[in-house]
SELO-761608 format. One record per residue (C-alpha): x, y, z; residue in one letter. Coordinates in pm, whole numbers, padded with zeros to 5 digits, always signed. Last residue first. Example, Ala and Ser with C-alpha at 12.3 -4.5 7.8 and 13.67 -1.06 7.14 Angstrom:
REM residues 2
+01367-00106+00714S +01230-00450+00780A 
***
This chain:
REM residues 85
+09571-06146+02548X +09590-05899+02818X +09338-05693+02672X +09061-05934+02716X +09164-05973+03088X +09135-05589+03143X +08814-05569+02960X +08685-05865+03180X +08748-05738+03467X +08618-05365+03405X +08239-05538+03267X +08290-05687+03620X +08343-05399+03803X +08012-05236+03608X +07788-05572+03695X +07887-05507+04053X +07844-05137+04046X +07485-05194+03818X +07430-05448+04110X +07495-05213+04417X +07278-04943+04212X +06984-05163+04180X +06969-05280+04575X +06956-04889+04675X +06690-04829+04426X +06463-05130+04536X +06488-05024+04877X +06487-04706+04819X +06135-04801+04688X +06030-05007+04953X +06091-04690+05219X +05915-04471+04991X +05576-04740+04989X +05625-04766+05378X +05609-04360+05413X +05298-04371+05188X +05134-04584+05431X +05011-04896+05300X +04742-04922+05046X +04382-05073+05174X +04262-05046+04856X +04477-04987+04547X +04682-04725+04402X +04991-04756+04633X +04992-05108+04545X +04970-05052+04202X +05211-04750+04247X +05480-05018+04408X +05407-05289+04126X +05523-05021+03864X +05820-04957+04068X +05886-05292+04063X +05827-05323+03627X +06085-05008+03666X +06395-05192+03846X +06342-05479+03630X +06427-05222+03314X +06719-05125+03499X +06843-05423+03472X +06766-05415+03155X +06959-05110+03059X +07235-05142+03273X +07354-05456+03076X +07221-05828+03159X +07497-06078+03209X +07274-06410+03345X +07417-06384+03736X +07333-06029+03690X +06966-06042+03554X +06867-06318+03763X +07027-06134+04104X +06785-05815+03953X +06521-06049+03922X +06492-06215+04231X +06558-05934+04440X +06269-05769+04288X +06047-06035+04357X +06174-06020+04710X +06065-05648+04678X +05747-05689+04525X +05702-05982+04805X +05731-05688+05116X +05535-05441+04958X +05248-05691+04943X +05081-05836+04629X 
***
């Protein structure tokens, strides 16, 4: 698997996780299994410069905290609609 399809993967996931209502925790959880994938791939033959493996990884870490801040705002909606009724 290639750096660049862990990430799409990841992409995947994470806009699964948030369009379905997962918490912090398992999106989180979706962060690790790509991390995982990363230090396979790092691991492996032929791996990628490290410096390619860091840059996929803030990649993946920059991508989970703009959905934990969209799932948070949301979680913030909808406690502020629940307590107007």
């Amino acid at each position: 698997m290639t750096l660049q399809e862990i990430v799409l993967d990841f992409e995947a996931a994470l806009l699964n996780g948030v369009r379905t209502g997962a918490d912090e925790t398992g999106l989180t959880k979706i962060r690790d299994q790509a991390f995982d994938r990363l230090l396979e791939v790092k691991d492996g033959p032929g791996a990628p410069p490290l410096e390619t493996i860091f840059d996929s990884a803030a990649e993946i870490g920059l991508k989970l905290s703009m959905a934990l801040e969209t799932v948070r705002q949301i979680d913030a909606e909808h406690l502020v609609k629940r307590r107007r009724q």
